[in-house]
N, C-alpha and C positions, 0 to 999 in steps of 0.2 A: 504494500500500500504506500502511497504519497499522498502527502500533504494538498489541498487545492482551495486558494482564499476566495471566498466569497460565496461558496453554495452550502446546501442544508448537509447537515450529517447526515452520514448514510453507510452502508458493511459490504464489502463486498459478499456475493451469496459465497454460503459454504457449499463444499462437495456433496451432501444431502440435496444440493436446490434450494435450503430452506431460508429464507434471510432475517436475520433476526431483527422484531420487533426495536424500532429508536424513535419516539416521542418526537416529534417535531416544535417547533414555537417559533416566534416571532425572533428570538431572541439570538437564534441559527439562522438567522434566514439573509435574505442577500445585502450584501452591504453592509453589514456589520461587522465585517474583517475576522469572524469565527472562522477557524479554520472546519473543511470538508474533507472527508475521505475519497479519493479519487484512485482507481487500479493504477498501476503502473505499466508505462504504456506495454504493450506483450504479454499483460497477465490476464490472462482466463481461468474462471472458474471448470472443472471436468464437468463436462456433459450439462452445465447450467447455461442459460440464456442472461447477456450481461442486461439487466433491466432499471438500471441505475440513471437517475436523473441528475443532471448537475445544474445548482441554481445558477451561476453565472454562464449560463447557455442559455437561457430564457425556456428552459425547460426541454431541449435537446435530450437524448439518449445519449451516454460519454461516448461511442465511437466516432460521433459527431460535436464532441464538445470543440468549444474555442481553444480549450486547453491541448487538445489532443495536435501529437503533430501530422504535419499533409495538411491541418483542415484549411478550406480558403474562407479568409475574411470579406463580410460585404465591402464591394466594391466601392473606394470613398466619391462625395462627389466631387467634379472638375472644381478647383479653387479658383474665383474668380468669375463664374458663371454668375454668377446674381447682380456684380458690379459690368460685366460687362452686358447683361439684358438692361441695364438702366443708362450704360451711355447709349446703346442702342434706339432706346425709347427716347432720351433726349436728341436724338440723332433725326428719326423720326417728326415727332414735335414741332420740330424746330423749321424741317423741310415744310411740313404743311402749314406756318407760320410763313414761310417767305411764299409759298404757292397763291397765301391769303391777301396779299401784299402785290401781288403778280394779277390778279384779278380785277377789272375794269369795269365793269359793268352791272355786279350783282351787290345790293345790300350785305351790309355784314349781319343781318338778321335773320334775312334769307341764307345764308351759309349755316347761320346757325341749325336752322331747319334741316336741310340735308344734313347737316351732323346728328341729329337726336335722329332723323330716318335709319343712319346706319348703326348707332347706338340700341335700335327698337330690332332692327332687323339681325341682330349677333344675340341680345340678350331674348329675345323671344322660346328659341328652340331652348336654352338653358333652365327657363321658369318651366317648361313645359318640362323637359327633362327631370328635375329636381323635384316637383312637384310642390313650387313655394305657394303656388298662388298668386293674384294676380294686386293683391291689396294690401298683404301683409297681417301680421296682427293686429287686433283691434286696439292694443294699447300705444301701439309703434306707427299707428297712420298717421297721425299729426305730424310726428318727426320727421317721417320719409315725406311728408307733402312740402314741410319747409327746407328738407333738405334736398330736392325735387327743384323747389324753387329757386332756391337761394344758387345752387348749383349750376343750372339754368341759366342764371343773370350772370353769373360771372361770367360763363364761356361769352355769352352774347356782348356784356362788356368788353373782354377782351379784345377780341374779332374786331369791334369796331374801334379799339386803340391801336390795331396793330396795322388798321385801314389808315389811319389819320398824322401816328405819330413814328417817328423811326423804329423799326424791328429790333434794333436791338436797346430801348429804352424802355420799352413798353414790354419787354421780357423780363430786365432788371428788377421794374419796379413789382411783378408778380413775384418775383423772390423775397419780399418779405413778410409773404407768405405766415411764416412758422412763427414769425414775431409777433402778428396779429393773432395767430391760433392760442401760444403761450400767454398772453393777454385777456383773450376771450374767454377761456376754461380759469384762469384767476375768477373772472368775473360772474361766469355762469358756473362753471364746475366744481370750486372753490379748489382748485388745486394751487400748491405754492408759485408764490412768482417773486424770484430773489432779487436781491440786484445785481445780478449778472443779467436776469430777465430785459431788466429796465434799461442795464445801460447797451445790450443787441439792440430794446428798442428807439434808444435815440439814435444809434448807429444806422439802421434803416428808413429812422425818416430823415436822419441826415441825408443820404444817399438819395431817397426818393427827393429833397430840396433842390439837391445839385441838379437832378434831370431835370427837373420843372422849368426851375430857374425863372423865381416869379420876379416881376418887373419893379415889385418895391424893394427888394434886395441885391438883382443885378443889374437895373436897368433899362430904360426901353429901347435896346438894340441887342437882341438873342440873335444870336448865331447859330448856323449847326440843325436846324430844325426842319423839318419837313413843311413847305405851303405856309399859310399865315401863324402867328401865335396863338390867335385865338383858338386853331383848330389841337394847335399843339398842347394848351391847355387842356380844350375839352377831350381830348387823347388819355391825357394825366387825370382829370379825374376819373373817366372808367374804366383806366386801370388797378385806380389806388380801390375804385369799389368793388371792383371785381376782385380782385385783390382778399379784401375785409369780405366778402360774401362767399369765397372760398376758406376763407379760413373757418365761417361759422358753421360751413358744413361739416368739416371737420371734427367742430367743437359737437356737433348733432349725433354724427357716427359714432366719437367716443361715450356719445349719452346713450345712445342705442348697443353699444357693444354687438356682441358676437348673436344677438336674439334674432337678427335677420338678416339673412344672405344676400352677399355681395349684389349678386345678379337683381334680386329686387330694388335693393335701392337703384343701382345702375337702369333700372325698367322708371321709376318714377322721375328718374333726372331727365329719361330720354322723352316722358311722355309728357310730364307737365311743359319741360323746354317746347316740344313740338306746340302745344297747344299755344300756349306763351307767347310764338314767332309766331302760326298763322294770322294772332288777333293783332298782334301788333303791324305784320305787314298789312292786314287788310286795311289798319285805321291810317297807315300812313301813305295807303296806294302805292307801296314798293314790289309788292308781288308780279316778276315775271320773270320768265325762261330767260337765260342769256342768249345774248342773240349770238354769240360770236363763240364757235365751236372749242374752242382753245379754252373760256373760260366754262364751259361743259367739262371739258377733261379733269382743271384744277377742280371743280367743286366734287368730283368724283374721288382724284385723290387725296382732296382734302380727308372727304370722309373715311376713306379706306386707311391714311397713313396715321389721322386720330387713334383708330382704333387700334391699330398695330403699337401704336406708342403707348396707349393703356396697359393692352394685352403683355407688353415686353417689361413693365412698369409693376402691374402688377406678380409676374412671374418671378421678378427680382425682388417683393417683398416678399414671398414666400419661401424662397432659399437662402434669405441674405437680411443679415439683421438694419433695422430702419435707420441706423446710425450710418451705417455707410452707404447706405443706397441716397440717402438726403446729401449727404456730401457730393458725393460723384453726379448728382444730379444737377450740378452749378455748372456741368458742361452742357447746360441750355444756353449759359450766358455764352458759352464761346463761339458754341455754335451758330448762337442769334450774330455775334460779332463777324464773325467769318463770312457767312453767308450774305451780311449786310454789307458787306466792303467787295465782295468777290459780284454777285449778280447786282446789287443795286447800285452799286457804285456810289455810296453813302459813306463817307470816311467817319468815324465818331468823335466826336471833342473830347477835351480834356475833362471836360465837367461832368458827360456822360460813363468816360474811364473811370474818374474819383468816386463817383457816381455809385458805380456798379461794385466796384471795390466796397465801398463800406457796406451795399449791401447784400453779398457774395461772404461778407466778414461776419456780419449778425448772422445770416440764416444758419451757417458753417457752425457759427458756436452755440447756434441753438440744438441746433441737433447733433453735435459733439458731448454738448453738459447733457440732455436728456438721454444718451445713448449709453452717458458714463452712470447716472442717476441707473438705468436700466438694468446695468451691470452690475451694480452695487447692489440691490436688490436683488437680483437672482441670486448671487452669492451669500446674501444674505440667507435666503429661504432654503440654500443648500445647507445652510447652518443650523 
């Protein structure tokens, strides 16, 4: 016999067959560093079948234990696959951001539309599949209807900040994002907000000032902007609210936890948005087909490369802890940068750089401290 850490006592059979009676408890049991009896490898019992369970095999038969030699270990996964599904999706994102931008002739309302059609048209077969239902629970409909909504308005903000004001400032300023969320859950969720909280969030509305660059603090000659100020203005505020309306859904998801599935909420973002855009275009008479085949294709890929940047997005927070997928996720900003310098031929200011910097720096350490807080915690509970 040999010694084997971590599983239940146990005899090897005697040459009878018979194996004698050993009490079991808690107190033998896995993870509690009690030593187990395990054969040594080449030992068989005469004419007995080895029927011997080892707790640190998850309840294997010992020919198949982990301890045993030859056995193959499960195969680990690829390192780096979760971080690269999330530059991927920023990669993604990013292209249907400049495709949005490329676009002449369509509302950013109406894009929004065809985006919740392909939203409705991928999560459909998965409610049906799953069998969640088309409503949710009765005590979680209010949440998914505002978080439906809230959801909704951001994208639709967005789209039309990224119609009005340069791509890559109106991407920046959606990065602070997590500042707003860490904020909001102070406020509605009572979770702590330190001052490390407070001082990411002067760091990002610093950042968000320097893009703006409102006229009683720099002046009335901006540089650097896209079309008039005033548009470049109304750009900035609906991204700063899109912005704060993405973060509230957030703060809604973490109220609702894990009580209803991904795919449902994802059905009420796509369906209340859809509804959302038809009323809105019909009140503003913007409803029509693009005339001009080129911007048919971008509203196509727009919606098709969304969805790829979710789907890549969400894959990478289920193999890859939130700490580093929120980090590597700032190569939105590069990409927004690149893309903007390469096809639009837009070079960015200084103000835009300092800009993006401070708030590339708050998001970074928001989700750095919550990731360490994360860590702390688990270790804690292993304790």
């Amino acid at each position: 016999m040999v010694l084997c850490q971590g599983g239940e006592a146990a005899a090897v059979p005697a040459a009878g067959g018979k194996e004698p009676e050993v009490p079991l408890s808690r107190e033998d049991g896995v993870g509690t560093g009690q030593p187990c009896l395990c054969p040594a490898p080449g030992m068989e019992a005469a004419g007995a079948e080895e029927r011997r369970v080892c707790g640190c095999c998850s309840g294997l038969s010992w020919p198949h234990c982990c301890k045993a030699p030859g056995t193959k270990k499960k195969k680990a996964a690829c390192p780096g696959l979760g971080l690269f599904y999330t530059v991927l999706s920023a990669f993604l994102f990013s292209v249907a951001s400049l495709f949005l931008k490329k676009i002449e002739d369509v509302h950013s309302v109406e894009v929004s539309a065809f985006r919740c059609v392909f939203q409705m048209a991928f999560v459909l077969p998965g409610l049906i599949y799953y069998k969640t239902g088309f409503l949710g629970p009765k005590g979680k409909r209010i949440f998914l209807f505002f978080r439906g909504f809230l959801g909704s308005s951001a994208m639709i903000l967005l789209y039309y900040a990224f119609q009005v004001m340069p791509l890559a400032d109106a991407t920046v300023i959606t990065f602070s994002s997590p500042v707003f969320t860490s904020l909001l859950a102070w406020i509605f969720l009572k979770e702590k907000y330190s001052i490390w909280d407070l001082l990411f969030t002067v760091f990002a509305i610093t950042g968000v000032v320097l893009i703006a660059r409102p006229p009683f603090l720099f002046g009335s000659n901006v540089t650097g902007i896209e079309g008039s100020y005033t548009d470049h203005l109304k750009g900035t505020i609906a991204a700063i609210t899109s912005t704060v309306s993405a973060a509230s859904t957030f703060v809604i998801l973490r109220k609702v936890g894990k009580s209803v599935h991904y795919f449902l909420s994802i059905w009420y973002y796509a369906v209340i948005g859809l509804i959302g855009c038809v009323i809105a275009l019909f009140v503003m008479n913007e409803w029509r087909l693009p005339y001009c085949g080129k911007d048919r294709v971008f509203l196509i890929l727009i919606g098709l490369l969304g969805l790829g940047g979710q789907i890549f997005l969400t894959k990478a927070l289920q193999i890859e802890k939130a700490g580093p997928v929120a980090i590597m996720k700032t190569m939105d900003v590069v990409f927004a940068f690149i893309l903007q310098i390469l096809f639009l031929n837009h070079l960015p200011t200084w103000w835009t750089v300092g800009g993006a910097l401070c708030v590339v720096a708050s998001s970074s350490g928001t989700a750095i401290r919550k990731w360490r807080q994360s860590l702390k915690k688990a270790k804690q509970n292993e304790i």
